[in-house]
C-alpha positions as CSV (number, residue, x, y, z in Angstrom):
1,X,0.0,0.0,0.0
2,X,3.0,2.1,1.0
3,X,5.5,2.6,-1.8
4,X,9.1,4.5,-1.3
5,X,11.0,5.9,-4.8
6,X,14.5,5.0,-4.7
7,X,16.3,2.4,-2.7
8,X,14.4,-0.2,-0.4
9,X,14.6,1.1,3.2
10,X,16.9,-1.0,4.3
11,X,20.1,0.0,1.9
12,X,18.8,3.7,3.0
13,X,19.4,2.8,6.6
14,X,22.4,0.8,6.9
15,X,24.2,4.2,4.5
16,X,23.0,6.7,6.7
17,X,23.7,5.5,10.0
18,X,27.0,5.0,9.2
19,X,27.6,8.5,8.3
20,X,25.6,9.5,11.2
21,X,25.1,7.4,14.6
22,X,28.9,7.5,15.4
23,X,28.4,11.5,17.1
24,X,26.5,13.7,19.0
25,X,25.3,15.7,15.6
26,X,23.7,13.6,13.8
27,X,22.3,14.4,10.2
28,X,18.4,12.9,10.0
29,X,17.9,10.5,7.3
30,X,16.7,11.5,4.2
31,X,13.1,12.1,3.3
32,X,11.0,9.2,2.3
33,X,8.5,10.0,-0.6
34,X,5.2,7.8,0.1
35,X,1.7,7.2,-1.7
36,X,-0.7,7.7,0.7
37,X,-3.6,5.0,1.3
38,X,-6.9,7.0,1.0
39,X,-10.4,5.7,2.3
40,X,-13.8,6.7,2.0
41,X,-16.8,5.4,3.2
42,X,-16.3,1.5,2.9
43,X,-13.8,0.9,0.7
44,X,-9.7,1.2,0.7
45,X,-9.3,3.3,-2.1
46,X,-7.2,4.2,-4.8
47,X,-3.2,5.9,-4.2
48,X,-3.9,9.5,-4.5
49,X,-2.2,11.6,-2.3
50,X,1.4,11.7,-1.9
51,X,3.5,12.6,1.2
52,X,6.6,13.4,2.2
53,X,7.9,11.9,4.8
54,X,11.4,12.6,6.6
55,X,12.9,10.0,9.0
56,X,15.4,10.8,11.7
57,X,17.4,7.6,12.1
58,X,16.5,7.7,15.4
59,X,13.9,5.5,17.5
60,X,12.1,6.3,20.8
61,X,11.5,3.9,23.6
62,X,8.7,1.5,24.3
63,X,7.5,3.3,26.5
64,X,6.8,6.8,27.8
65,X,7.6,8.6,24.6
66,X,9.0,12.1,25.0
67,X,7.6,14.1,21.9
68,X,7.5,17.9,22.2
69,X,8.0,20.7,19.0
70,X,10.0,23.9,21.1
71,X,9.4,25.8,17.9
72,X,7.9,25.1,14.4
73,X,11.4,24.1,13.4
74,X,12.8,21.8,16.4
75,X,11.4,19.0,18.0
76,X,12.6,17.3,21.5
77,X,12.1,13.9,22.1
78,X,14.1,11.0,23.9
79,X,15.6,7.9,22.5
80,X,18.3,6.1,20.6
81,X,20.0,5.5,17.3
82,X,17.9,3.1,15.1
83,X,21.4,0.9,15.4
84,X,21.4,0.3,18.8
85,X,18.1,-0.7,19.3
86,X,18.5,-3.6,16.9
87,X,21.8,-4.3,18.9
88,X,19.2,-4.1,22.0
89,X,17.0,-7.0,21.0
90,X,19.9,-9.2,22.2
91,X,19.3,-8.8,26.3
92,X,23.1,-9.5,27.1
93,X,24.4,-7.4,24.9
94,X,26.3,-3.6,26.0
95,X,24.0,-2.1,23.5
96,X,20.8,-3.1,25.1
97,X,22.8,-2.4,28.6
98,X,22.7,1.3,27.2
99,X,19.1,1.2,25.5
100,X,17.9,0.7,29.6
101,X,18.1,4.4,29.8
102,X,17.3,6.9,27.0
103,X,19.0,10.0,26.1
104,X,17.2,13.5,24.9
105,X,17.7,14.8,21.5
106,X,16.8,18.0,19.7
107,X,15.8,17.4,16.1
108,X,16.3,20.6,14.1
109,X,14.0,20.1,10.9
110,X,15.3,23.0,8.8
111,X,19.0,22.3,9.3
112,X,18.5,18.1,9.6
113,X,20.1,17.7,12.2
114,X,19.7,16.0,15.5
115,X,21.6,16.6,18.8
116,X,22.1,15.0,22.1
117,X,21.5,17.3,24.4
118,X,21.1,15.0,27.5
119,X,22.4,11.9,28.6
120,X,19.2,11.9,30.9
121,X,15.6,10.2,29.7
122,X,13.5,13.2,29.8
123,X,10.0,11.9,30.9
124,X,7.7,14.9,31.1
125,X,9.0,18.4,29.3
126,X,7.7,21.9,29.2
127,X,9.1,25.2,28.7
128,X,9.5,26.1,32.4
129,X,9.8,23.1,33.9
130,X,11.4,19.5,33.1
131,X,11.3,15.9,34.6
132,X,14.0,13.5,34.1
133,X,15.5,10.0,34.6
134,X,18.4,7.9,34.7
135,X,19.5,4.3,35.3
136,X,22.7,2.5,35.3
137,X,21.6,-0.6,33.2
138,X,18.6,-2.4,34.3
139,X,18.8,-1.9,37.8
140,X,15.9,0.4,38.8
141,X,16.7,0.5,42.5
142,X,19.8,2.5,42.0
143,X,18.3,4.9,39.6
144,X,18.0,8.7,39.5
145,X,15.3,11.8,38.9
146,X,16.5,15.0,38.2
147,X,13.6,17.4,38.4
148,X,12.9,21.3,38.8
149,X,12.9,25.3,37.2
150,X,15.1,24.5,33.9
151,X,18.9,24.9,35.1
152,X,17.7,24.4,38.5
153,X,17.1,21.6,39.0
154,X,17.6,19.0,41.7
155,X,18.5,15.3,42.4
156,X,16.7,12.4,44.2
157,X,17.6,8.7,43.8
158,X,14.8,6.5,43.1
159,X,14.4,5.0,46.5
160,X,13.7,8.7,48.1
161,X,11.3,9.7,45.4
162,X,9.3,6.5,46.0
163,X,9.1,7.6,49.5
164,X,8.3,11.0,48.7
165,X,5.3,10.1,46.1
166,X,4.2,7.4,48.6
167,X,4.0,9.6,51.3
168,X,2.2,12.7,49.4
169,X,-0.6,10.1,48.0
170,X,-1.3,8.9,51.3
171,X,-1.8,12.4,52.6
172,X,-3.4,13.6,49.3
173,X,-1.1,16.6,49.2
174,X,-0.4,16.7,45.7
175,X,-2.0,16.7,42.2
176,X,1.1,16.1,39.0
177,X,0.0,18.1,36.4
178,X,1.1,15.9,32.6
179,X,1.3,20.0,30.6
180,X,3.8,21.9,32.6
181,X,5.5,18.6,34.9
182,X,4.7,20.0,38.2
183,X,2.9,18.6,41.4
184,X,1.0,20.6,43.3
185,X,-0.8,20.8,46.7
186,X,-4.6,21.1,47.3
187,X,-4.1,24.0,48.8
188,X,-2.1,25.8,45.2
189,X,-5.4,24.9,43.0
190,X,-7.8,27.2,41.9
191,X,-10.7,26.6,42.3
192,X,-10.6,24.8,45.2
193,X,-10.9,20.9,44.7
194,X,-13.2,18.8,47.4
195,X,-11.2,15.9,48.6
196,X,-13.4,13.2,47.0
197,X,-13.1,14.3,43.6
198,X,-11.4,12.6,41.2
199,X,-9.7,15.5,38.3
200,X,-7.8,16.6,35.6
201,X,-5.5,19.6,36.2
202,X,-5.4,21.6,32.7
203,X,-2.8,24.6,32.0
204,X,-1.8,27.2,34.6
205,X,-4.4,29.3,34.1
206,X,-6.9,26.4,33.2
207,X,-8.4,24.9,35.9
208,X,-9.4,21.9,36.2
209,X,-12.0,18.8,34.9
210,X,-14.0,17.1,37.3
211,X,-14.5,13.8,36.0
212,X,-16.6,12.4,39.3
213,X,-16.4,11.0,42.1
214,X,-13.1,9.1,43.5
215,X,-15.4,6.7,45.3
216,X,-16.6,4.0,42.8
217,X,-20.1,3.8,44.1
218,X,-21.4,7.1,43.9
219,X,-19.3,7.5,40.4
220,X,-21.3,4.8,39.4
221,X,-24.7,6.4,40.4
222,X,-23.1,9.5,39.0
223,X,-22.5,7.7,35.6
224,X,-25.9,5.9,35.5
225,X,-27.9,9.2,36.0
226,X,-25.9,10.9,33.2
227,X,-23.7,13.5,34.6
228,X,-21.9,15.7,32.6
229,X,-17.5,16.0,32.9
230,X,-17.5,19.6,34.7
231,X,-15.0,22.3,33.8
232,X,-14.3,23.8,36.9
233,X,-12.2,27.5,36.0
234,X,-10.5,30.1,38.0
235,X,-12.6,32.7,36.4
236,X,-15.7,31.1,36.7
237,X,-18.4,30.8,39.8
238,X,-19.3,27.3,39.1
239,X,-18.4,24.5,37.5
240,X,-19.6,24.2,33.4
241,X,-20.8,21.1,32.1
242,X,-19.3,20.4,28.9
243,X,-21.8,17.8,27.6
244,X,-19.5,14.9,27.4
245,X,-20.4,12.1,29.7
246,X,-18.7,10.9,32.8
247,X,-18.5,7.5,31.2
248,X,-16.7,8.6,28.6
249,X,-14.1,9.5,30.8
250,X,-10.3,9.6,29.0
251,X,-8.5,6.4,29.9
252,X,-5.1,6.8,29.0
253,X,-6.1,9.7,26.2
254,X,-5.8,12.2,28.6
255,X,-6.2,16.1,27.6
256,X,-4.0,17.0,25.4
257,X,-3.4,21.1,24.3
258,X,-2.6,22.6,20.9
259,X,0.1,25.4,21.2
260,X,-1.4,26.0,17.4
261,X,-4.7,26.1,17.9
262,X,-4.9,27.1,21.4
263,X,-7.3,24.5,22.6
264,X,-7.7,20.8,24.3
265,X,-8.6,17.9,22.5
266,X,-10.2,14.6,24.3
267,X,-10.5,11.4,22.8
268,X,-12.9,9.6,25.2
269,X,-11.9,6.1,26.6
270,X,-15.8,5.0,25.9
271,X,-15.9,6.6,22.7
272,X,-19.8,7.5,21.1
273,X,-19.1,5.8,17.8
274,X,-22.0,4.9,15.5
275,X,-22.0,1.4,13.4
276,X,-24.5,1.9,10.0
277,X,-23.5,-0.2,7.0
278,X,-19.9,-0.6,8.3
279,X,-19.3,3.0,8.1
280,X,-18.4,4.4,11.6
281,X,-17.9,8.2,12.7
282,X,-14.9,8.7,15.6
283,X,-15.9,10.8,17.8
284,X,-13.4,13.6,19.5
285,X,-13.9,16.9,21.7
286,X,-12.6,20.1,21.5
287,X,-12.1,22.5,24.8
288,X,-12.4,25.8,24.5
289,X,-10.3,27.8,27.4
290,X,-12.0,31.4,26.0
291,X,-15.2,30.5,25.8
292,X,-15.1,27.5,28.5
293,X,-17.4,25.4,26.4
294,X,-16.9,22.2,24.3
295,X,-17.0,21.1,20.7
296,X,-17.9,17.7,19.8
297,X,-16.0,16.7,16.4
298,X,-17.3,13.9,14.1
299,X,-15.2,12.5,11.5
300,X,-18.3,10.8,9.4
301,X,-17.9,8.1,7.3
302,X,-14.8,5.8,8.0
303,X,-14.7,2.3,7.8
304,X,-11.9,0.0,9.9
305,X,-13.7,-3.0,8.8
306,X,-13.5,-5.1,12.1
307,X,-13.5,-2.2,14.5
308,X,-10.8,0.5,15.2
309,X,-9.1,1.7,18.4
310,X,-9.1,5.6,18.5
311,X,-5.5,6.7,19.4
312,X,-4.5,10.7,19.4
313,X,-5.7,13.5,17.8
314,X,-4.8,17.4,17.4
315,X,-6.0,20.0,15.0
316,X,-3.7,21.2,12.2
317,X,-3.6,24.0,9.6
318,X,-5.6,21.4,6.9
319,X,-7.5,19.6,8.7
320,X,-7.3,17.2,11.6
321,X,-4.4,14.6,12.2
322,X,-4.8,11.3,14.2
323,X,-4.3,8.1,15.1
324,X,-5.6,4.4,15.4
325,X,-5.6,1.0,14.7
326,X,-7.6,-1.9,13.9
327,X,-8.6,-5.5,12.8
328,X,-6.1,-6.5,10.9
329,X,-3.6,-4.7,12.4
330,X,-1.4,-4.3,8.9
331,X,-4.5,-3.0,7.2
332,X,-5.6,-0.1,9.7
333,X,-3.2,0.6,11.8
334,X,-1.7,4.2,11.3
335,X,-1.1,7.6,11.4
336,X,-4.4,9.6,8.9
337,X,-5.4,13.0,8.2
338,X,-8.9,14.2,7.7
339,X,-9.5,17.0,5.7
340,X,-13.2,17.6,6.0
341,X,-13.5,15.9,2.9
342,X,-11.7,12.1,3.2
343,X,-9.7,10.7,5.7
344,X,-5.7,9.7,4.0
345,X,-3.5,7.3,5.4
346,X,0.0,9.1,5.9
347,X,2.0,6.3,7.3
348,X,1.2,3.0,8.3
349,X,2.0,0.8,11.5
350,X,1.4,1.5,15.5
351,X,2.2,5.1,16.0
352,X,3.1,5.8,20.1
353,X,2.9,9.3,20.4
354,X,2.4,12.6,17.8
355,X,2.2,16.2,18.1
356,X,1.6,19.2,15.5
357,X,4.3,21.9,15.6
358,X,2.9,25.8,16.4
359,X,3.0,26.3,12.3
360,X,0.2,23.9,12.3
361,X,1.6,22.3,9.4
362,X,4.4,20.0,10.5
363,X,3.6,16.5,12.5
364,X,6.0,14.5,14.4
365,X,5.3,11.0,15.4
366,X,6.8,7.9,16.9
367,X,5.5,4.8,14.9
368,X,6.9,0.7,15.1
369,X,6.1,-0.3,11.0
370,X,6.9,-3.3,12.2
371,X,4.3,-4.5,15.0
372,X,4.7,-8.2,14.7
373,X,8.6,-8.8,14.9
374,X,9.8,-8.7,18.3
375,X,12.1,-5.6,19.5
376,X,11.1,-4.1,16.4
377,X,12.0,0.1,16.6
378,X,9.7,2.9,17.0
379,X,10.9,5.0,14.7
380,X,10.8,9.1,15.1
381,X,9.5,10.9,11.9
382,X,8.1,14.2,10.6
383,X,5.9,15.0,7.8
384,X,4.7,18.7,6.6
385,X,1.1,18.7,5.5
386,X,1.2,21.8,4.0
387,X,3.7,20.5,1.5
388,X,2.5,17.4,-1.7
């Protein structure tokens, strides 16, 4: 479905890496040119659109994928070379040794270039504030957070943070917040949050979501009666109900903000998907911090044959940009766009983590092309939507 022009992928690999891998500046591999799959309604149409896709010859961990743009040109994420994660499928080996902690990069788009800039596994990142860890091989007990004010920041070894997060969960003294990386007491929060509330802190500024009660019996009663997710804002006198239900709730899609468009998108863990004639439309809302109200976007007529798993989504300059998978994997499974008119397939395989750069027209993405083959790479690309 996915052809590249030029060499196979493989000869393109092995070349560039060994110009590259070797040092900290590291020229990104050369853009891969791709007919993109497009569908509408039931059937998986005809190649249309073309792509262009660039690949950084780098790949990005299992796990807790760092992937921030810091401008419309650079992108920070953490990770590896693609060479030694292959090395790293071998458990023994020094490679995979090394592969147990990942560094932080800076990808610099217009120049090509990536840099190491840390030797530390950033795990949360934002422009104030920055969460990091290390560990010497696989042995988590002697590992290290470095946390704190950029250039500030301070150390704990993994056994005191344990005790620390242990500690402030049991007295409920502190909410994390996953936009600016910081944890804060009850006490910091505005508006004020009752203790038996289960929420989501948004942006400073933001507030917070209310998405029910922590106890599961009265959530339930909550859910079964229909409540509303509230929006509960420092400028407001009460909380506003944003017409998404609490049974929706967000799983592990959790708020997620657009520095281009200036709003919060939610992709519910229950999502209100409709079934007619094997069409389905995914269903996706849009928070509005000016107007405190919410926007319920329907992308109408796409078919993932036997059912399709609704990954991330954020708004772009042309259109929308998201992610999913389905049954079979190899046939749905992807990175699309939907331009209020069809839905294209820009890359296919499990994609981890994306994010649209403040120009709204550049995506990066983590994606593994090759689900099926054990210690396969997730692989760290980019592609401009604004550019056929």
């Amino acid at each position: 479905m996915i052809a590249a022009k030029g060499r196979g992928n493989s000869e393109r690999r092995s070349e560039q890496l060994g110009r590259c891998s070797h040092v900290i500046w590291a020229c990104a591999k050369t853009a891969v040119l791709v007919t993109a799959l497009v569908i509408t309604g039931n059937a998986a149409g005809q190649q249309k659109s073309v792509f262009r896709i660039v690949e950084s010859g780098y790949a990005s961990p299992r796990t807790g994928a760092t992937l921030v743009w810091l401008d419309s040109s650079r992108v920070l994420f953490n990770g590896g070379t693609l060479s030694a994660v292959s090395k790293a499928r071998y458990p023994e080996s020094e490679e995979a040794a090394k592969w147990a902690n990942p560094w932080t990069f800076v990808w610099d788009t217009a120049s090509d270039n990536v840099e190491r800039i840390s030797d530390w596994n950033t795990v949360c990142y934002s422009p104030t504030y920055i969460r990091q860890y290390k560990r010497p091989k696989y042995d988590s007990l002697r590992g290290k957070y470095r946390l704190g004010p950029l250039g500030k920041e301070m150390e704990l070894n993994a056994e005191a943070m344990s005790k620390r997060i242990k500690k402030d969960e049991a007295q409920q003294r502190i909410y994390r917040n996953s936009f600016d990386c910081r944890e804060y007491a009850p006490s910091e929060i505005v508006p004020p949050i009752p203790p038996d509330r289960k929420v989501v802190l948004l942006r400073e500024g933001d507030g917070y979501l209310d998405l029910g009660s922590r106890d599961p019996v009265r959530r339930s009663i909550e859910m079964k009666s229909g409540h509303d997710i509230r929006w509960y804002h420092p400028t407001a006198e009460s909380g506003v109900d944003l017409g998404m239900p609490l049974a929706h709730n967000f799983g592990l899609h959790s708020p997620r903000y657009s520095s281009y468009s200036e709003e919060y998108v939610v992709v519910p863990a229950a999502p209100d998907a409709k079934t007619s004639k094997g069409s389905t439309e995914l269903i996706y809302y849009v928070l509005h911090p000016s107007s405190l109200s919410a926007e319920k976007v329907t992308i109408p007529n796409f078919a993932p044959g036997g059912g399709f798993t609704q990954g991330r989504i954020e708004r772009t300059k042309s259109g929308w940009v998201f992610s999913g998978s389905g049954n079979p994997w190899l046939r749905w499974a992807g990175i699309y766009h939907y331009d209020s008119k069809k839905v294209t397939r820009i890359d296919l395989g499990s994609v981890t983590a994306l994010s649209v750069a403040p120009d709204g027209c550049k995506v990066a993405y983590t994606i593994n092309k090759r689900n099926t083959e054990m210690g396969s790479p997730i692989e760290v690309n980019y592609v401009n939507l604004c550019v056929r």
